[in-house]
N, C-alpha and C positions, 0 to 999 in steps of 0.2 A: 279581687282587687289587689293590687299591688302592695306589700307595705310598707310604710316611709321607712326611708333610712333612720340611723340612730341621729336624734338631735346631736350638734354639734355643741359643747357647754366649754364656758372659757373653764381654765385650768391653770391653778394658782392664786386665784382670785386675791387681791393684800386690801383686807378687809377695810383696816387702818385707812386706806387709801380712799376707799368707796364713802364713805360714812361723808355725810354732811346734807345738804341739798340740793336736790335733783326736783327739775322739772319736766311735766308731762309734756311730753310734744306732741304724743298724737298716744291712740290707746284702740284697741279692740274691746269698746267699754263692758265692762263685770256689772253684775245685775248691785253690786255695790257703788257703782257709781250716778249719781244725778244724771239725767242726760242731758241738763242745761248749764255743766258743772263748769268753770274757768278759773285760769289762774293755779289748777291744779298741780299738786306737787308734795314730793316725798321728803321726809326729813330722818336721815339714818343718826342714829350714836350708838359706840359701843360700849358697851355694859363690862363691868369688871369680870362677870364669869364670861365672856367670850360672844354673848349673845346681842343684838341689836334690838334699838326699842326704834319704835318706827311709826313714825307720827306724817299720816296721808290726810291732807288739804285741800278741802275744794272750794269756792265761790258759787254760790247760786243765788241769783238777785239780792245781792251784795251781802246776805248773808255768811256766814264761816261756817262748813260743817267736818268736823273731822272725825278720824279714826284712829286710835294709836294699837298695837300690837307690838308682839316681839319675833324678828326672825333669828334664826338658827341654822347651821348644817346640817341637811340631810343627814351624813355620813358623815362624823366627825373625821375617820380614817382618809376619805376621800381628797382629793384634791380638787377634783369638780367642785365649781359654782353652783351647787343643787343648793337653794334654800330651802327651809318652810315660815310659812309665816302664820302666827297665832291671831286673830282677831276676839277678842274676847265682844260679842254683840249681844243685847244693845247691852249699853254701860249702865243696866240696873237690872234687878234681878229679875229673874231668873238669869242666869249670866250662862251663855251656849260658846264654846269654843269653835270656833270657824276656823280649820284649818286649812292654806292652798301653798302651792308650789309657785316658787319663785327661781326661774334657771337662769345666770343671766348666760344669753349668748354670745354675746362682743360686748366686750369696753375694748372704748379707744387708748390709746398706750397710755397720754396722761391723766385718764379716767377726766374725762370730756364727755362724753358721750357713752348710752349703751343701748344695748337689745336686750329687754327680757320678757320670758318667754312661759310655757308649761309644759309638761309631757302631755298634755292632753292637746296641744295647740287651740285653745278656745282662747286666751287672752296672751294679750299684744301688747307689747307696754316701749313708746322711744323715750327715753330721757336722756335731758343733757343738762349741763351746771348753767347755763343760761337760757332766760326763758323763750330763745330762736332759735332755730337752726338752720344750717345753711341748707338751701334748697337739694341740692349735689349729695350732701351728705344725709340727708333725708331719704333721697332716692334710693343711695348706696344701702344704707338699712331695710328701707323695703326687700329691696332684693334678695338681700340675705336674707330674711323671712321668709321671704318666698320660696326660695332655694329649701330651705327650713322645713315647708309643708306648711305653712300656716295662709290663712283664706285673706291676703292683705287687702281685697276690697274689702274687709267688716273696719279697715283701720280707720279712726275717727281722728282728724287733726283738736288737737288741745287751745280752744283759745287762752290764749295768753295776753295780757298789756303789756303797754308800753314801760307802766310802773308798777308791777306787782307788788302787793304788799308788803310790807318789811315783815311786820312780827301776826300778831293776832286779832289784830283790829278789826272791828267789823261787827256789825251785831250778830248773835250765835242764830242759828238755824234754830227756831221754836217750834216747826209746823211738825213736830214726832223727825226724830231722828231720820236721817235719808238711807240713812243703809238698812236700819230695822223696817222701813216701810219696804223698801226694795226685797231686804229675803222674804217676809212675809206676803209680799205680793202687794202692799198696800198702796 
């Protein structure tokens, strides 16, 4: 079998720039995700040591469940966009560190929009600062994935509303956390 080329990883990345909220537009969903999840979405800030705390949002019949962790540079040295990202699961003891990679592949020049990615190509993530995206520039991203080596039929479009929630409303997810059911199989 042939093997992929080296992923393509933006370079430069201005951290400061990325941080805020980003919406899922579509995902190659992680056994961390609901599969009836909507309204999904990321919330970055930076932390005084350098580091990102990173608080991931989803809707499951009208439920809230989230996750918060912290990412970091691969490679502090680097200039490459390698992240990693900590999940500390579930949020009661016994507490398991879950770590995964976070590469983004494209942002758009006014950090609009991106691609991120893994070195394993298993998860697919589009996000952009608003919860649509133009159909053109949806395609345009696929293909760059594609181009990428990643399987972009597994890609799942993210329902989104019209009115996504502002802050945290909602009643919390009671039925055992969705991500701790999910790594455990349950």
């Amino acid at each position: 079998m042939a093997t992929k080329k080296a992923m393509e990883v933006v370079k430069g990345l201005d951290l400061q720039r990325y941080m805020g909220r980003w919406y899922e537009i579509a995902s190659v969903p992680s056994r961390f995700q609901p599969k009836n999840g909507e309204n999904t979405r990321a919330t970055y800030t930076l932390k005084d040591d350098g580091t990102v705390n990173v608080l991931n949002e989803t809707w499951t019949d009208g439920k809230r469940g989230f996750i918060e962790g912290t990412a970091y540079k691969a490679d502090p040295n680097s200039d490459e966009a390698k992240l990693k990202v900590k999940f500390y699961v579930p949020p009661f003891l016994p507490i398991i560190p879950v770590t995964g990679d976070y590469w983004v592949l494209f942002i758009e020049e006014d950090y609009q929009y991106a691609l991120i990615g893994q070195p394993s190509r298993n998860s697919l993530w589009i996000l952009s600062r608003q919860p649509h995206l133009d159909e053109e520039i949806y395609n345009q991203l696929v293909q760059r994935a594609a181009d990428e080596g990643y399987d972009v039929s597994k890609l799942h479009k993210t329902r989104q509303s019209e009115s996504p929630p502002e802050g945290e409303e909602g009643p919390k997810d009671t039925k055992g956390i969705w991500w701790f059911k999910s790594i455990f199989g349950g």
